[in-house]
matplotlib code that plots the C-alpha trace (Angstrom):
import matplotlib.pyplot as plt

x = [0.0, 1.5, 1.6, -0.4, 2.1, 1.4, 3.9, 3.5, 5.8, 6.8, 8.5, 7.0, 7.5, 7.6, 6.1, 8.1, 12.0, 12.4, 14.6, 15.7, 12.3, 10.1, 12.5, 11.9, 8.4, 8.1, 10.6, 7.9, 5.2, 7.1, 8.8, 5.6, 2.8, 0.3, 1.0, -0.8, 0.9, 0.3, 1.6, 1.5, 3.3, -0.1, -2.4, -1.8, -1.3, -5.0, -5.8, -8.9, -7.9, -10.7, -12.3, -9.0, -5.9, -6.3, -8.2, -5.8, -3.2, -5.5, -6.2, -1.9, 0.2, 3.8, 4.2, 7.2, 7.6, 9.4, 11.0, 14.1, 15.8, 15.0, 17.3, 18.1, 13.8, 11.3, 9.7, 7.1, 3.9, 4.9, 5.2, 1.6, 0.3, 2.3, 0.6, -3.1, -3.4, -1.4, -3.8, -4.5, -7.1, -6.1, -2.5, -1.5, -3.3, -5.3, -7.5, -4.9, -3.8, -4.6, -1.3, 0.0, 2.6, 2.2, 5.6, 7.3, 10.0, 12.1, 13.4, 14.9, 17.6, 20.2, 21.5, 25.2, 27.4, 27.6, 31.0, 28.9, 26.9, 29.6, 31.0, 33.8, 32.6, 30.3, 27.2, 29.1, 25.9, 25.4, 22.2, 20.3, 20.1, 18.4, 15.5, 15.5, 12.3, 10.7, 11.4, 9.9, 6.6, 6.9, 7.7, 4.7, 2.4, 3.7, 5.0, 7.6, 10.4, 11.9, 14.9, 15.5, 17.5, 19.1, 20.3, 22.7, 24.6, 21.4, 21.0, 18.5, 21.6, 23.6, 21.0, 21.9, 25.3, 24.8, 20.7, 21.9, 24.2, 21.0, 18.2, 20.7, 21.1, 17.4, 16.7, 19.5, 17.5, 13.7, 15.2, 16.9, 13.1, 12.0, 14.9, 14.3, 10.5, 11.2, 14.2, 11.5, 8.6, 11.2, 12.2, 8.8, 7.6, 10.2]
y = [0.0, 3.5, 5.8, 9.4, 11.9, 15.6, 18.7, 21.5, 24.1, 26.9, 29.8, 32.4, 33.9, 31.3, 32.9, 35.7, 35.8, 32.0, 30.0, 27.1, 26.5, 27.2, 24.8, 21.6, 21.8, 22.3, 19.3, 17.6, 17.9, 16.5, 13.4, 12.6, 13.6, 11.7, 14.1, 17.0, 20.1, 22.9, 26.5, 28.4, 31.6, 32.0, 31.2, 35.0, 33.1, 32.3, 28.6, 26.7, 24.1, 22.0, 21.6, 21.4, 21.8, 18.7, 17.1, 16.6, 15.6, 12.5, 11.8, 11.2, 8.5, 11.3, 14.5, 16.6, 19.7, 21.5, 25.4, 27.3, 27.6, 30.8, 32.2, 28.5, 27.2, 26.7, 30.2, 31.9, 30.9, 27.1, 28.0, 29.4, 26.3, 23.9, 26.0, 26.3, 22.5, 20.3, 20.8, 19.4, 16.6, 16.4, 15.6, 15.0, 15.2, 12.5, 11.6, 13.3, 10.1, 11.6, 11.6, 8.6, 6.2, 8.8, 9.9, 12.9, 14.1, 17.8, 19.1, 22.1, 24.5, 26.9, 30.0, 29.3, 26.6, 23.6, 23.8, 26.6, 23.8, 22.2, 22.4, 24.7, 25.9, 29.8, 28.4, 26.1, 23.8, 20.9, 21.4, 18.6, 20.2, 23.2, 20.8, 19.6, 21.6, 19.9, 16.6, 17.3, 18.2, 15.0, 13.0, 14.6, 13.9, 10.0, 10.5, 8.5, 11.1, 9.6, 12.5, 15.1, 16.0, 19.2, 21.6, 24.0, 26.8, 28.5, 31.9, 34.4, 37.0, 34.6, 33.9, 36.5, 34.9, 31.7, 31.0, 27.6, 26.3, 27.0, 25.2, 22.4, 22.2, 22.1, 19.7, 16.9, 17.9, 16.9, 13.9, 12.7, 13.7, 10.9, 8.6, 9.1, 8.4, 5.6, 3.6, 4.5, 2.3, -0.4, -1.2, -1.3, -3.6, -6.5]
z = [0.0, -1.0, 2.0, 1.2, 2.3, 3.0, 2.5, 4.3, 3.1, 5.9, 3.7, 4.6, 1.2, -1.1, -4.5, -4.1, -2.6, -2.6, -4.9, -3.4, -1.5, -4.1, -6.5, -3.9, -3.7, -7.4, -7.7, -5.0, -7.0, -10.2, -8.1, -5.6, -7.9, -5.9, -2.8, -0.8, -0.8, 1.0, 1.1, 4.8, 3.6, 1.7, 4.2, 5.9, 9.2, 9.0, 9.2, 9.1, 11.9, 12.7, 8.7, 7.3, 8.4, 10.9, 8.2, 6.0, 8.8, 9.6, 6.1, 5.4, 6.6, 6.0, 7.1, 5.3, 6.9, 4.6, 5.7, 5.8, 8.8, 10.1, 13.4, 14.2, 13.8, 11.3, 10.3, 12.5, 9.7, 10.4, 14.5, 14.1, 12.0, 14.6, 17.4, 16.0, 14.7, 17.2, 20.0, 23.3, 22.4, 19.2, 19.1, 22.6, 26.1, 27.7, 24.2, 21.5, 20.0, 16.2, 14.7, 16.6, 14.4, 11.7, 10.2, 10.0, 8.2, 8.5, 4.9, 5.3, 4.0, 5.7, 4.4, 5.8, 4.4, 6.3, 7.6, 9.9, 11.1, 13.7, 17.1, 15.9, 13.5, 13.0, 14.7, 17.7, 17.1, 14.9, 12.4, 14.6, 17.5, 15.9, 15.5, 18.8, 19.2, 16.0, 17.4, 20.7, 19.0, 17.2, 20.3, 22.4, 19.1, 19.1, 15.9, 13.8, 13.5, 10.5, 10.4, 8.6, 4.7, 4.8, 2.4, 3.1, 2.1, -0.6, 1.0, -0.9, -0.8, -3.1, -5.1, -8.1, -8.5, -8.1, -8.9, -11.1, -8.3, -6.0, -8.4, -8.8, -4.8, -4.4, -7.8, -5.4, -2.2, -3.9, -4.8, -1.5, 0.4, -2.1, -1.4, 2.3, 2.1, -0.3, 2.1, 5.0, 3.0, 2.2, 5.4, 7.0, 3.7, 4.9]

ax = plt.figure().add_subplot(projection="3d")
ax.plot(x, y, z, "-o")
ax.set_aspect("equal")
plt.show()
């Protein structure tokens, strides 16, 4: 049985200033056609939680939650959606068992290379524990956290030098989502 899988893009601004971002999820749509995609940055931070939003988190088996890192988290619109839709009852508390065993799986890109991304190096942090947050959330749901792909190094500032080596980075990153969704279905098909 193929699992449904639902990406939720977080850019805030993804229409407009986003290259590598907007390049994924249009890669997305091309590699997993048969997917849900939805945009928050065009939502206006208003969200139709109960008729939709948790809806269409109880109607897929994946979850790809899909953002730039913004100061070291997911933007603010994918905060708000996270805040609004995993509620008590819902997705954790005595009776939130909704999104129990569903999978979840963090795509994101960073605007710094990833020798920034270390002990020593610029940000004196490793890119996993930026997310420990996300995994917490996942955790309290009873989620399958089934880890993240990360892109790095495809700031908007570089983008008018170097928009080829950017839609090239994002074309690799569309295609190891897939590759991690795909390796997740073939082990649990053994």
């Amino acid at each position: 049985m193929q699992q449904k899988v639902l990406i939720v893009s977080g850019h805030t601004n993804l229409q407009g200033d986003s290259v590598a971002n907007k390049n994924i999820i249009t890669n997305l749509k091309e590699l997993l056609p048969s997917s849900t995609i939805i945009d928050l940055g065009s939502m206006d931070y208003k969200f139709d939680v109960k008729k939709k939003e948790q809806q269409l988190l109880l109607d897929h088996d994946i979850i790809v939650m899909q953002f730039p890192l913004f100061w070291y988290s997911w933007p603010s619109t994918m905060q708000k959606w996270v805040e609004d839709v995993f509620t008590h009852g819902f997705s954790h508390g005595n009776t939130g068992n909704k999104l129990k065993g569903k999978k979840i799986l963090f795509s994101l890109t960073t605007g710094a290379g990833e020798e920034a991304y270390s002990k020593n190096g610029f940000m004196k942090h490793e890119i996993g524990e930026f997310l420990y947050p996300m995994d917490a959330v996942a955790n309290l749901a009873q989620m399958q956290n089934l880890g993240f792909v990360c892109t790095y190094g495809v700031s908007y500032s570089m983008r008018s030098s170097k928009k080829d080596e950017i839609q090239r980075k994002a074309n690799e990153h569309a295609k190891r989502v897939v590759e991690a969704l795909r390796s997740f279905e073939l082990t649990q098909n053994v």
